[in-house]
C-alpha positions as CSV (number, residue, x, y, z in Angstrom):
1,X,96.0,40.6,118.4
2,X,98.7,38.5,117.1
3,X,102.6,39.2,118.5
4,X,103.2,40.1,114.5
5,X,101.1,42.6,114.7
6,X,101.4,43.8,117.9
7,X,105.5,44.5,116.8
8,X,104.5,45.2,113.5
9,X,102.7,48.7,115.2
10,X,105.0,49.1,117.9
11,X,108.0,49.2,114.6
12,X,105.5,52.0,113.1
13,X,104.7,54.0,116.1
14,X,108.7,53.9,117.1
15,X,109.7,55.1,113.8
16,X,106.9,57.5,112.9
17,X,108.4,60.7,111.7
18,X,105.2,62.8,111.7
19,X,105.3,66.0,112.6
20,X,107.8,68.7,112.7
21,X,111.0,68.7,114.8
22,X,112.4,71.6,116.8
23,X,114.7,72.7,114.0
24,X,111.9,72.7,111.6
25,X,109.4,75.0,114.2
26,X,112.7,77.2,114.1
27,X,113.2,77.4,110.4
28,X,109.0,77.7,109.9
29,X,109.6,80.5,113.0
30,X,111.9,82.2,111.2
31,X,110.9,82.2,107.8
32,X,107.3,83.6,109.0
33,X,109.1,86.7,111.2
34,X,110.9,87.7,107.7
35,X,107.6,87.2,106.0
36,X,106.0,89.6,108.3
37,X,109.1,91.9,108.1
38,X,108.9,91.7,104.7
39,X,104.9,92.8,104.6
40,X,105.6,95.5,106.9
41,X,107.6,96.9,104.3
42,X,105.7,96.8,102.1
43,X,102.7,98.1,103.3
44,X,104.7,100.9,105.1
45,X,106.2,102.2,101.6
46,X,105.3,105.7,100.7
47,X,103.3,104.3,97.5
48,X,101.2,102.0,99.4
49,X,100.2,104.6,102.5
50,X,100.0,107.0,99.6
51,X,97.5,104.5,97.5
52,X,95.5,103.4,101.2
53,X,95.6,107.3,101.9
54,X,93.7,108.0,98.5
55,X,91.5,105.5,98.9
56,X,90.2,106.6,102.3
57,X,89.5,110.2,101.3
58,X,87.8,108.7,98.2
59,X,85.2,107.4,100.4
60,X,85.0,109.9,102.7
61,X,84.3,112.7,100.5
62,X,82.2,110.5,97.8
63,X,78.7,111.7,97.4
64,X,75.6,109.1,98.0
């Protein structure tokens, strides 16, 4: 391996940027915990448990 090349990938290993930092797993963190918040609402709404609820005594009581 020539010394060129041998710098040449040190230079690209030193300034790789692949990945994500610790302020990026905290911003992905965060925005996935209001993601989930935001589901939970959702799915806890009186429409939705009202909509599941019907659903579920659909098939329960449906005839074969």
């Amino acid at each position: 391996m020539s010394t060129t090349t041998f710098r040449d990938r040190l230079a690209h290993l030193r300034d790789d940027d692949a990945g994500m930092s610790t302020a990026e797993y905290a911003i992905g963190t965060i925005a996935a915990a209001a993601f989930g918040a935001l589901l939970y609402t959702v799915v806890t709404g009186d429409s939705i448990v009202g909509a599941l609820t019907a659903i579920v005594q659909r098939a329960l009581t449906s005839t074969f």
